[in-house]
One Martini backbone bead per residue (centre of mass of N, CA, C, O) as a GRO file, in nm:
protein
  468
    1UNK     BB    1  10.479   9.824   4.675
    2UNK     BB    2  10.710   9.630   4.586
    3UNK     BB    3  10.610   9.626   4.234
    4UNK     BB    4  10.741   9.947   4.272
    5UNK     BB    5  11.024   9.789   4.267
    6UNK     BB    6  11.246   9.681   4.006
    7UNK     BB    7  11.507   9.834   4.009
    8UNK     BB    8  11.844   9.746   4.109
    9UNK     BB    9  12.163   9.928   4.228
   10UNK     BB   10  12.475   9.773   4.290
   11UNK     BB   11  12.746   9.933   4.523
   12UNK     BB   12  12.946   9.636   4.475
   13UNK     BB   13  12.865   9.366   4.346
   14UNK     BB   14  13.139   9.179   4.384
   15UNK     BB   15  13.051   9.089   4.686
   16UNK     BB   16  13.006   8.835   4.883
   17UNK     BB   17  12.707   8.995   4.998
   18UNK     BB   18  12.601   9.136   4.759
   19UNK     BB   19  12.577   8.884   4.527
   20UNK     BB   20  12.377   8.748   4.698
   21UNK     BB   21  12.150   8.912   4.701
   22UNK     BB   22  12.132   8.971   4.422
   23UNK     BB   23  12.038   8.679   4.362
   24UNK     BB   24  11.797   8.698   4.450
   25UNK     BB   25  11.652   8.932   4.367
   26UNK     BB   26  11.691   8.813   4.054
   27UNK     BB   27  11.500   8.533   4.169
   28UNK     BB   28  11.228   8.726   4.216
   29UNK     BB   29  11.278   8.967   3.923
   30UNK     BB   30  11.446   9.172   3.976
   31UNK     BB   31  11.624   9.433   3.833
   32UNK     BB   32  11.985   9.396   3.792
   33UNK     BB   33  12.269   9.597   3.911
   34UNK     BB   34  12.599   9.695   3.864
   35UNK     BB   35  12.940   9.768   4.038
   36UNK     BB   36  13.231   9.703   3.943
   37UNK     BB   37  13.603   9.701   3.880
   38UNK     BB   38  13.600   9.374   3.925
   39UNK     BB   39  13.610   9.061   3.741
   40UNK     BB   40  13.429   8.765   3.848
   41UNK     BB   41  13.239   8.520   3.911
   42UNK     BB   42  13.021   8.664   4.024
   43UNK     BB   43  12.938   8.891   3.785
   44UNK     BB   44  12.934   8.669   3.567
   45UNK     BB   45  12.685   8.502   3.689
   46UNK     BB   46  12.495   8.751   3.673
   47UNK     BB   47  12.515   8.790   3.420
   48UNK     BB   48  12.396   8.511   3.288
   49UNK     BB   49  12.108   8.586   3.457
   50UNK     BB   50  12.050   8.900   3.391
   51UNK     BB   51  12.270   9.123   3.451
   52UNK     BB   52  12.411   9.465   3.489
   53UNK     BB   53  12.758   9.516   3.451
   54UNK     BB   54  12.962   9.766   3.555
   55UNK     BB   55  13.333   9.922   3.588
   56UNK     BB   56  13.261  10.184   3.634
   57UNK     BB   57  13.209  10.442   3.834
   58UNK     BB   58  12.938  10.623   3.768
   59UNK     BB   59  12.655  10.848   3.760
   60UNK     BB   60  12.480  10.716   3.567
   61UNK     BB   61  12.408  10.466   3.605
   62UNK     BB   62  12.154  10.513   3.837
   63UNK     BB   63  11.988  10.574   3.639
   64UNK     BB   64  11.651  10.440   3.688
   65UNK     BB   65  11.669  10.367   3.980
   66UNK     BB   66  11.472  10.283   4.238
   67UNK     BB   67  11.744  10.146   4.398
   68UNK     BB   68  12.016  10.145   4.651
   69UNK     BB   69  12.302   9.938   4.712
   70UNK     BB   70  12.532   9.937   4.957
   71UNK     BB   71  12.863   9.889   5.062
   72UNK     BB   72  13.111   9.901   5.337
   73UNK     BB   73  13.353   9.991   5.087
   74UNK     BB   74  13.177  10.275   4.987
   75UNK     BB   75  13.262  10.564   4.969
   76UNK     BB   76  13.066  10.861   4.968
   77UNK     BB   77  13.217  10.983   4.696
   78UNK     BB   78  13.086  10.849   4.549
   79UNK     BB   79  12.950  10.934   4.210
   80UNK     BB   80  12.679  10.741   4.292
   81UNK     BB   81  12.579  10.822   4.532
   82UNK     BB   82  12.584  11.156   4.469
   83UNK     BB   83  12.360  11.105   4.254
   84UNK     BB   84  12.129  10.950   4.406
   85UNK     BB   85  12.068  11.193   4.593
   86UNK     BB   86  12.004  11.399   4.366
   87UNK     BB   87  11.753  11.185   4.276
   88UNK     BB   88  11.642  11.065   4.497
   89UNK     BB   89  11.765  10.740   4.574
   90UNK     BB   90  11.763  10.522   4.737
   91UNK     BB   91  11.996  10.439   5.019
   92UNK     BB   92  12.097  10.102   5.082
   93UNK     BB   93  12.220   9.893   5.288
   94UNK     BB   94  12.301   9.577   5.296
   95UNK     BB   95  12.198   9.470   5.569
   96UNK     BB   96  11.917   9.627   5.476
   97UNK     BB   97  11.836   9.393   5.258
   98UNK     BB   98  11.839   9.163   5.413
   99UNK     BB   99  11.670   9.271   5.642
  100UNK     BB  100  11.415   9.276   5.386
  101UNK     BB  101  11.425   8.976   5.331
  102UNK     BB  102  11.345   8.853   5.599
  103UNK     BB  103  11.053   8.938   5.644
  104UNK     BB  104  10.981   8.661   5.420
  105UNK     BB  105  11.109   8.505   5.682
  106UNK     BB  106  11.277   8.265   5.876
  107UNK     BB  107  11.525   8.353   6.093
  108UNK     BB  108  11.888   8.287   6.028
  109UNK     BB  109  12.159   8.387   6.226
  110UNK     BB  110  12.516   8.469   6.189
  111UNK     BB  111  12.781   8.517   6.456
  112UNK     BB  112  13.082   8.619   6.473
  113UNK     BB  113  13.391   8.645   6.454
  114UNK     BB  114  13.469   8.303   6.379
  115UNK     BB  115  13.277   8.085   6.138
  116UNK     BB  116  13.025   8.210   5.980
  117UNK     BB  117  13.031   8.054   5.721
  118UNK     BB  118  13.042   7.791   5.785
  119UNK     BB  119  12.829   7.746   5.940
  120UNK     BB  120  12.595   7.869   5.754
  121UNK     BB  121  12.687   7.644   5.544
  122UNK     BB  122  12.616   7.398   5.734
  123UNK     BB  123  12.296   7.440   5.788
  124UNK     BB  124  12.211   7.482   5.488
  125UNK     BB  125  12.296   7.171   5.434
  126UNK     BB  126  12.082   7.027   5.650
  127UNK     BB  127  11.816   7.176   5.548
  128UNK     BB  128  11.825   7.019   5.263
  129UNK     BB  129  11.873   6.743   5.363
  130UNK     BB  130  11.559   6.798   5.488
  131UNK     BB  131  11.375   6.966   5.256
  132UNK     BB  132  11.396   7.288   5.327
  133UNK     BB  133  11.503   7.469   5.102
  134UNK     BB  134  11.678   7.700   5.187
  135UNK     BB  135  11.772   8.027   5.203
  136UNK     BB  136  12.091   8.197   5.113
  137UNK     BB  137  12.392   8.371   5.301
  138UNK     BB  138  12.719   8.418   5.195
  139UNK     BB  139  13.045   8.535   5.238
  140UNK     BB  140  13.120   8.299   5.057
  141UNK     BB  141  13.211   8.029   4.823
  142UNK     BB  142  13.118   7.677   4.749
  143UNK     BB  143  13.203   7.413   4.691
  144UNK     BB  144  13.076   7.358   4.357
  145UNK     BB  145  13.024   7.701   4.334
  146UNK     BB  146  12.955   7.999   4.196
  147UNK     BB  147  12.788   8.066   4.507
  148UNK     BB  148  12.652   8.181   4.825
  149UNK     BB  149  12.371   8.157   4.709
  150UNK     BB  150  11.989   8.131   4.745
  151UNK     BB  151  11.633   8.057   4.613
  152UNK     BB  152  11.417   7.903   4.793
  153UNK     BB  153  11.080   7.768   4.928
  154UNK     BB  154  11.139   7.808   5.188
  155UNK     BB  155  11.113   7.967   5.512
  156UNK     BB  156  11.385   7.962   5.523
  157UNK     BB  157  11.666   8.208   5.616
  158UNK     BB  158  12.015   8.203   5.573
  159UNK     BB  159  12.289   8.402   5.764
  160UNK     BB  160  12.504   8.614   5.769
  161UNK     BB  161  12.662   8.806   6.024
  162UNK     BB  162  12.804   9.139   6.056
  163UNK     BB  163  12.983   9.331   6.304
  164UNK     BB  164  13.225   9.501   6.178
  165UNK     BB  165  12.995   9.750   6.139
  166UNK     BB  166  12.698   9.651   6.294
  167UNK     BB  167  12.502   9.521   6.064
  168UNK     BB  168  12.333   9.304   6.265
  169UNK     BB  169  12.094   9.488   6.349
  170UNK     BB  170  11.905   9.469   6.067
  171UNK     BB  171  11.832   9.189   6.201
  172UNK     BB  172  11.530   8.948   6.247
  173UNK     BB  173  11.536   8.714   6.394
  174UNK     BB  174  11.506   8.394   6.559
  175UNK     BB  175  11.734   8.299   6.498
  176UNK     BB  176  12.062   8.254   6.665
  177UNK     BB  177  12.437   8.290   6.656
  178UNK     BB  178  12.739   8.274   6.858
  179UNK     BB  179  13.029   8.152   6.837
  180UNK     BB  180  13.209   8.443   6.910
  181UNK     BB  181  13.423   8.632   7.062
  182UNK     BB  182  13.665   8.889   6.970
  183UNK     BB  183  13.962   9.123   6.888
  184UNK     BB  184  13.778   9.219   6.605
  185UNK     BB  185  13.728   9.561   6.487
  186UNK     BB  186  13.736   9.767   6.676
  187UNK     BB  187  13.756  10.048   6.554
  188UNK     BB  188  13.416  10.046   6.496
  189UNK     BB  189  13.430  10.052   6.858
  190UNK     BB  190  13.668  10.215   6.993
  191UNK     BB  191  13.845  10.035   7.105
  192UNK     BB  192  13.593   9.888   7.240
  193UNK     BB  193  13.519   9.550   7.412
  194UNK     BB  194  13.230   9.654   7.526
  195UNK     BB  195  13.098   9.754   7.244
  196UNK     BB  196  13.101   9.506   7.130
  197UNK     BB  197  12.931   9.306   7.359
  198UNK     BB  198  12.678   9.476   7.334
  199UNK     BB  199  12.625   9.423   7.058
  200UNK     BB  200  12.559   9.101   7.083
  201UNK     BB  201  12.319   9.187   7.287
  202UNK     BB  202  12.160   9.343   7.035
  203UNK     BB  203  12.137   9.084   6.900
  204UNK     BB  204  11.961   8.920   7.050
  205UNK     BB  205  11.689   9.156   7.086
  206UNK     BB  206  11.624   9.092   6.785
  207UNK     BB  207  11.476   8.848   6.903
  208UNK     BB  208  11.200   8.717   6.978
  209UNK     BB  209  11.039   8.617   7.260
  210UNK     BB  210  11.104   8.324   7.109
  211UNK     BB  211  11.352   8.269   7.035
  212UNK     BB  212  11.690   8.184   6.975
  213UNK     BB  213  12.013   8.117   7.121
  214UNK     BB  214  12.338   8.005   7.000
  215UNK     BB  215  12.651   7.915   7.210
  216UNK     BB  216  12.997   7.886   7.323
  217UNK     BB  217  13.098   7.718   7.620
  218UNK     BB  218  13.429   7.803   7.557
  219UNK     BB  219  13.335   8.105   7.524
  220UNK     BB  220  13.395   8.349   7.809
  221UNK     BB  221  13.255   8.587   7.670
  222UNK     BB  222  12.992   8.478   7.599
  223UNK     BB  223  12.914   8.356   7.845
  224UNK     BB  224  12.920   8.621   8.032
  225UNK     BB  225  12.658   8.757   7.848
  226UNK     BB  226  12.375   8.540   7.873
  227UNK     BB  227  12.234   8.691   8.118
  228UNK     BB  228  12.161   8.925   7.888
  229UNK     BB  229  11.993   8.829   7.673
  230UNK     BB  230  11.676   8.709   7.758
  231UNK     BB  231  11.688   8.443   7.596
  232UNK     BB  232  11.665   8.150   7.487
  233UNK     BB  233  11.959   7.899   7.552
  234UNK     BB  234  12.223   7.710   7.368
  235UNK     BB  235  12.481   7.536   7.447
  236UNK     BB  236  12.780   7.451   7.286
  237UNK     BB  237  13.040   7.185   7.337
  238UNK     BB  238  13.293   7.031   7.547
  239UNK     BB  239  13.146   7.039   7.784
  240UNK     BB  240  12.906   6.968   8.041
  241UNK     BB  241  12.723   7.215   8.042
  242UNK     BB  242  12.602   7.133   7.759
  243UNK     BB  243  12.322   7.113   7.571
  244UNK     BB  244  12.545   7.048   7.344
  245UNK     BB  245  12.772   6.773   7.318
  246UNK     BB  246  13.095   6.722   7.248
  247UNK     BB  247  13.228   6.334   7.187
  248UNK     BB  248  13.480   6.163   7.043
  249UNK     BB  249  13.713   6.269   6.938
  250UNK     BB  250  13.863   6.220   6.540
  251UNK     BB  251  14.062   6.199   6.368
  252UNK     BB  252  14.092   6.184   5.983
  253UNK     BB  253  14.283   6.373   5.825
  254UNK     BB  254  14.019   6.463   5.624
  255UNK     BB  255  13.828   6.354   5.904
  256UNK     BB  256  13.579   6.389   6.154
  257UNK     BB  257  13.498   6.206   6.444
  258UNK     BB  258  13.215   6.184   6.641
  259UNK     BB  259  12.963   6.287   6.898
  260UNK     BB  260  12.641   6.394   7.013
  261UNK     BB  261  12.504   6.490   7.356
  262UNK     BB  262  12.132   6.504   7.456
  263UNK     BB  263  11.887   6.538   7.586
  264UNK     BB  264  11.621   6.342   7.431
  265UNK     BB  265  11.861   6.159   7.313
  266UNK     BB  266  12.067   6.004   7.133
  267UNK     BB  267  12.352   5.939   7.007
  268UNK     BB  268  12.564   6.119   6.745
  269UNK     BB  269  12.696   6.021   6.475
  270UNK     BB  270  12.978   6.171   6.324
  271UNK     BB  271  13.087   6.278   5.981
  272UNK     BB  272  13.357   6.493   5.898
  273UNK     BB  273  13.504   6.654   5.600
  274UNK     BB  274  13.716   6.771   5.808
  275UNK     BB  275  13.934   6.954   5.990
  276UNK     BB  276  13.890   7.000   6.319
  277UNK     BB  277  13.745   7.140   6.613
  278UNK     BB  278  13.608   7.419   6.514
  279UNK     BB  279  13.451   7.257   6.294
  280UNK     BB  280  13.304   7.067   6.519
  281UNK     BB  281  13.157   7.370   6.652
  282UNK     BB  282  13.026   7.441   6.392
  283UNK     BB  283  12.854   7.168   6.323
  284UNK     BB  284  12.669   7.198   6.625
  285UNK     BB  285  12.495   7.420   6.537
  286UNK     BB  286  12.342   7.275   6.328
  287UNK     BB  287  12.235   7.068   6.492
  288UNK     BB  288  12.084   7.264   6.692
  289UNK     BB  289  11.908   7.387   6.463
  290UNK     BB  290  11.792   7.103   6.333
  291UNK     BB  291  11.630   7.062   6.643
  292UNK     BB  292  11.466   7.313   6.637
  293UNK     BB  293  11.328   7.243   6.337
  294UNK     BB  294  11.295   6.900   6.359
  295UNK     BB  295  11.501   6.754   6.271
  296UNK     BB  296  11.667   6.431   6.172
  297UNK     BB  297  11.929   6.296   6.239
  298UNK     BB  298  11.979   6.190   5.983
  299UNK     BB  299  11.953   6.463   5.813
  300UNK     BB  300  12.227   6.523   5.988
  301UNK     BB  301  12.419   6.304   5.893
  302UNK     BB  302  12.409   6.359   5.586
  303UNK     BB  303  12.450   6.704   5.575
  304UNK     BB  304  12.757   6.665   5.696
  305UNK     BB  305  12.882   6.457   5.509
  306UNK     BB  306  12.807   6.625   5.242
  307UNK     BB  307  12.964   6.856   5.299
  308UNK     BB  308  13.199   7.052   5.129
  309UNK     BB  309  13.236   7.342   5.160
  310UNK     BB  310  13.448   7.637   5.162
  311UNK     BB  311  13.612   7.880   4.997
  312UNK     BB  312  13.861   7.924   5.170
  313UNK     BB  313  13.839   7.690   5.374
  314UNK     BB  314  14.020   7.473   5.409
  315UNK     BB  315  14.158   7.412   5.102
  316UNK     BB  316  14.206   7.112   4.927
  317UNK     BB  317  14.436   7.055   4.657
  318UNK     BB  318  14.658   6.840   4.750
  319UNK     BB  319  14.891   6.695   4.532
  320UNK     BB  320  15.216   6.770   4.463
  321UNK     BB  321  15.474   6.815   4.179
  322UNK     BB  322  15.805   6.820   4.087
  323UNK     BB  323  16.043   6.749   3.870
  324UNK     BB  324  16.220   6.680   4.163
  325UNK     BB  325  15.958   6.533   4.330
  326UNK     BB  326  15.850   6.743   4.511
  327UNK     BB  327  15.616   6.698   4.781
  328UNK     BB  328  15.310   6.855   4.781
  329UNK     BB  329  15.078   7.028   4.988
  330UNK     BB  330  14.766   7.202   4.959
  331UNK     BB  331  14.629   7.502   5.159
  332UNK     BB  332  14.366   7.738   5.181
  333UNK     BB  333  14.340   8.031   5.407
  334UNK     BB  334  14.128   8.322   5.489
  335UNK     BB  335  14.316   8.379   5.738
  336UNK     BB  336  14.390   8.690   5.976
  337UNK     BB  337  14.348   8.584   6.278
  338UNK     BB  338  14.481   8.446   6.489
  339UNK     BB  339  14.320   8.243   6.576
  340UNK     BB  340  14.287   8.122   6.294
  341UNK     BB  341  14.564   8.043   6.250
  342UNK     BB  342  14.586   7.846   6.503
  343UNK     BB  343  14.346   7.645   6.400
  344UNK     BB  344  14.468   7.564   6.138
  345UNK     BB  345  14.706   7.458   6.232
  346UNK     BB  346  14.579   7.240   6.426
  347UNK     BB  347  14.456   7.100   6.164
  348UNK     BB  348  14.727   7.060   6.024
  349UNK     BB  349  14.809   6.827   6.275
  350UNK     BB  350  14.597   6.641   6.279
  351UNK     BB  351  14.590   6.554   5.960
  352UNK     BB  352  14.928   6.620   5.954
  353UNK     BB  353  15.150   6.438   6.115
  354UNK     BB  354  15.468   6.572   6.129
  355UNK     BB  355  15.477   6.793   5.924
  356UNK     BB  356  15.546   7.024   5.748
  357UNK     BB  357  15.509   7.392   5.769
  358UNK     BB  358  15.449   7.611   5.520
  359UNK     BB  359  15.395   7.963   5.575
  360UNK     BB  360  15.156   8.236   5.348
  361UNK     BB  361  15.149   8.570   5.479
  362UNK     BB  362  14.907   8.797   5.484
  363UNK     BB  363  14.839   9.102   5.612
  364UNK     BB  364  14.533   9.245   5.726
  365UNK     BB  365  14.543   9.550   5.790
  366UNK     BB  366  14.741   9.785   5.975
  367UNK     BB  367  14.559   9.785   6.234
  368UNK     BB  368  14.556   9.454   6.275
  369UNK     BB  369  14.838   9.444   6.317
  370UNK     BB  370  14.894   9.605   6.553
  371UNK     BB  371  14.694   9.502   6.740
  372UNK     BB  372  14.804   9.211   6.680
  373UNK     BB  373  15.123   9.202   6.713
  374UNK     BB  374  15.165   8.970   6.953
  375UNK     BB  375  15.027   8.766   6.825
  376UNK     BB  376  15.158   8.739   6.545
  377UNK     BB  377  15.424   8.631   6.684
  378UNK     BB  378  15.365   8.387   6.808
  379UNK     BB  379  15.155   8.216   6.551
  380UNK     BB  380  15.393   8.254   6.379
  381UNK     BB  381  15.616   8.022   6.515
  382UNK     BB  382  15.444   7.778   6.464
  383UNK     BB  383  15.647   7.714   6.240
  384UNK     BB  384  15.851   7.609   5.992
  385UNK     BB  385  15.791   7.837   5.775
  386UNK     BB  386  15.830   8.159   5.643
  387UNK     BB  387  15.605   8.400   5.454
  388UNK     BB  388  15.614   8.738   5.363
  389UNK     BB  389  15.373   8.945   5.281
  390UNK     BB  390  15.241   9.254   5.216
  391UNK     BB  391  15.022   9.438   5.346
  392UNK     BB  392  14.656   9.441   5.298
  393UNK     BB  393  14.507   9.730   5.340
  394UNK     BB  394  14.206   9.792   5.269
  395UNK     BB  395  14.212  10.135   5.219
  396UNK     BB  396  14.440  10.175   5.380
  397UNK     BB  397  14.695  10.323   5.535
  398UNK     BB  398  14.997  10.363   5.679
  399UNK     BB  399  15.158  10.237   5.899
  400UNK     BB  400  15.392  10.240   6.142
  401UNK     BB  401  15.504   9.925   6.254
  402UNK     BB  402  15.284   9.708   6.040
  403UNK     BB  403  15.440   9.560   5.899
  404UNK     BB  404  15.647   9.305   5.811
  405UNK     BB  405  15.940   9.364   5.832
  406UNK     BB  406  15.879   9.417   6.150
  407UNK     BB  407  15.740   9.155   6.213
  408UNK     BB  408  15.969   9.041   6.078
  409UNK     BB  409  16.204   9.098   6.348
  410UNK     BB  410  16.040   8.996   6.586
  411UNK     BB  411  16.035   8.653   6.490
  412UNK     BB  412  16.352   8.650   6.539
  413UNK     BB  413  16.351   8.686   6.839
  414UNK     BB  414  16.265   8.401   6.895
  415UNK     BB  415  16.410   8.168   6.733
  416UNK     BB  416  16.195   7.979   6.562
  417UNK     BB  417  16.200   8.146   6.331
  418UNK     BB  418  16.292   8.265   5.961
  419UNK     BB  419  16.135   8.521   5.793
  420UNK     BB  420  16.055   8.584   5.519
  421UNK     BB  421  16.017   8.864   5.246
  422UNK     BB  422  15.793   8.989   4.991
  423UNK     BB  423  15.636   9.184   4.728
  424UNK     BB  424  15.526   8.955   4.610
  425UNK     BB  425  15.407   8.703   4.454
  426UNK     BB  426  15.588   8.585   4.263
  427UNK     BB  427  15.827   8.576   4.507
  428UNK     BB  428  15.694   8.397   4.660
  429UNK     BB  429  15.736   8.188   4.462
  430UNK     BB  430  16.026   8.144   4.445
  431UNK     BB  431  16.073   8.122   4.749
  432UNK     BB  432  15.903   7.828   4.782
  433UNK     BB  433  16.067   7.692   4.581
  434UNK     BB  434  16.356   7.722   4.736
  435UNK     BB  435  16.236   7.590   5.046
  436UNK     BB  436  16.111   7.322   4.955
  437UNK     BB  437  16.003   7.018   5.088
  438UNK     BB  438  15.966   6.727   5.101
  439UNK     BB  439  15.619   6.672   5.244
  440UNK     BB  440  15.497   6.940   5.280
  441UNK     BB  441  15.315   7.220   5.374
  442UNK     BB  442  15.109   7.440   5.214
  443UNK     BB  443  15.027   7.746   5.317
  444UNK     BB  444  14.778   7.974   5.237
  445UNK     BB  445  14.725   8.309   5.406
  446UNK     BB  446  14.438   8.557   5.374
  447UNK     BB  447  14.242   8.835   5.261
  448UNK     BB  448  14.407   8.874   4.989
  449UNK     BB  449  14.578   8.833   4.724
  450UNK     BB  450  14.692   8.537   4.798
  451UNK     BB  451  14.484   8.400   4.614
  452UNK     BB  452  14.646   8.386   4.359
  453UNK     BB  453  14.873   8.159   4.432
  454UNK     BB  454  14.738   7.910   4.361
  455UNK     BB  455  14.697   7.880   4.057
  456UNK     BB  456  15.045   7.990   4.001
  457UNK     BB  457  15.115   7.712   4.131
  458UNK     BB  458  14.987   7.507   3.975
  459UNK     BB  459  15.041   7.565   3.678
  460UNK     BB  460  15.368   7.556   3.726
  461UNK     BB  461  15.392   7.267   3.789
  462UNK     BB  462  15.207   7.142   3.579
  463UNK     BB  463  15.456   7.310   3.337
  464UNK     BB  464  15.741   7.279   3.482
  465UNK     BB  465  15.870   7.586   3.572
  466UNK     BB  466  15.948   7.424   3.848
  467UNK     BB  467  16.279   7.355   3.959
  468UNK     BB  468  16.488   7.351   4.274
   0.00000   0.00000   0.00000
């Protein structure tokens, strides 16, 4: 049946998880199209590589498609969607593509409120340099890599699971992995974290009754779940009751070394080329999985040395100066749940201590700054400078009460930062270089458009456009 689905046209093609099955897909042979209004990296390297990318949503395009796969970004009056049913064109989710990818392999899904890219691809590393070959996909791409997907000839498919709509319930794993559970998302479960928690113990129970799930000592969410899992379980983090603990952390700037601690193990000493705690309790899954798939210490402690990292997490991009001398470090990171950005601060006082930080922060979806408007005002005093972007929609409505100017104006009642306000990234650029000392750490996060922010400092410092 299989070598009778030869077209498949990808609707939202340019997204980090649809590009990623495509190009899987597209190396396995069969012919991908599909449509993006935006053109990426992403659809570039599909464009290279043999796929037709059309730019427009038009009824036309799904013509000839044997099958089509939508993103959960994609509204259902879109033209090709409508189009697709009068054709009786079969319309698959995307989860439900991954989950039959996943068919054909041994599944490691990874799940989890916030680590999801970094495990997923910190796993994929390990399992590489221990010659294991697998296929994989990341919601992210890798650095030095203009993808986040790959297809390996080995059995194993390592796959970031995504709770966020549900489907991480369409996939079959062997192996699974829940980093945390955390209160983000939760519209799409009527606004109740039981709805939350219940869904990620169903998706425990998609692992086959000799399945493993592997989840976090420290998240008390996770914990208080676990008797319900049903399945074998294996707890790792800094507790001494993990059956997998990390033990003698040390930062070293821009790299963390570890030790790690298990029953019929001698301890396993890591250096990770990255800072944060974090950081470090993900690359524990690693360990985990690769410790149950049989790799060898060796090949687990080689694969986590060479991790080169995910781009936009804690991305650093160096040491930048002014034409007036002022130097700074620049710092990239997809981070938008107070969690998150908590982690990254404090990996950043970790690897730069003493230093000042500016933080240029856009919040994503009005519902989501609503909903955690008060952990967002904590989190975010605890800057030495903010600049703040408009709320990045992400297709949603205007909140009232839910934007930016009212957030700095909550964030000011604590006196503890004086929060910028700025209408868009150029004026966020005048303003950064406006209040820029000399020694700052300029931290960039959000998952909305404030990534442009990156290249247009770089850029203009590069050819001297600011000195103010």
């Amino acid at each position: 049946m299989q070598n009778k689905i030869r077209k498949i046209h990808f609707i939202g093609i340019g997204g980090s998880g649809m590009s990623g099955i495509a190009e899987v897909l597209l190396n396995q042979g069969f012919s991908i199209q599909g449509t993006d209004i935006e053109e990426s990296i992403a659809t570039k390297r599909l464009i290279n590589q043999g796929a037709k990318i059309f730019t427009d949503h038009h009824a036309d395009n799904v013509i000839g498609a044997d099958v089509c796969v939508v993103s959960s970004a994609i509204k259902i009056d879109n033209p090709e969607i409508i189009n697709a049913k009068k054709l009786k064109i079969p319309i698959v989710p995307r989860a439900s593509m991954l989950g039959e990818l996943m068919r054909f392999k041994q599944g490691v899904a990874v799940a989890g409120s916030h680590g999801k890219t970094t495990t997923t691809s910190m796993i994929s590393s390990v399992l590489a340099c221990a010659g294991l070959d697998p296929t994989y996909v990341l919601g992210g791409r890798l650095m030095g890599a203009e993808t986040g997907a790959r297809l390996g000839k080995g059995e194993y498919l390592v796959v970031e699971a995504d709770e966020s709509d549900g489907s991480f319930l369409d996939l079959t794993p062997v192996l699974g992995v829940i980093t945390n559970i955390d209160n983000d998302h939760l519209a799409f479960y009527d606004n109740n974290i039981e709805k939350l928690r219940s869904a990620f113990i169903s998706f425990v129970h998609k692992l086959p009754f000799y399945g493993t799930v592997f989840s976090s000592s420290g998240d008390d969410t996770v914990r208080a779940l676990v008797p319900e899992f049903g399945r074998k379980t294996i707890l790792v983090g800094e507790k001494e009751e993990s059956d997998i603990q990390v033990i003698n952390i040390k930062s070293d700037v821009l790299r963390t070394k570890f030790s790690v601690r298990q029953n019929d193990y001698n301890d396993l000493e890591i250096i990770l080329p990255m800072p944060g705690k974090h950081n470090v309790i993900n690359s524990l899954f690693a360990v985990a999985i690769a410790r149950e798939l049989g790799v060898v210490d060796e090949s687990i402690k080689k694969g986590l040395l060479k991790y080169k990292g995910v781009e936009r997490r804690f991305q650093y991009h160096g040491v930048f100066s002014t034409n007036s001398g002022k130097e700074f470090k620049l710092i990239d990171d997809y981070g938008h749940h107070p969690t998150e950005i908590k982690v990254t601060l404090e990996a950043c006082k970790e690897a730069f201590p003493n230093q000042k930080i500016l933080l240029v922060f856009q919040p994503h979806r009005y519902s989501r700054t609503r909903d955690l408007f008060e952990e967002f005002i904590k989190v975010l005093s605890e800057v030495n400078s903010l600049i703040l972007l408009p709320v990045y929609p992400a297709g949603e409505d205007e909140i009232i009460g839910a934007d930016s100017k009212t957030l700095a104006r909550s964030i000011r009642i604590l006196k503890k930062v004086n929060p910028f306000v700025v209408s868009n990234e150029i004026e966020a650029m005048d303003m950064i270089f406006s209040i820029l000392d000399s020694g700052d750490i300029l931290l960039l996060m959000g998952a909305g458009s404030v990534s442009r922010l990156t290249n247009l400092i770089k850029n203009e410092v590069e050819r001297g456009g600011y000195d103010k």
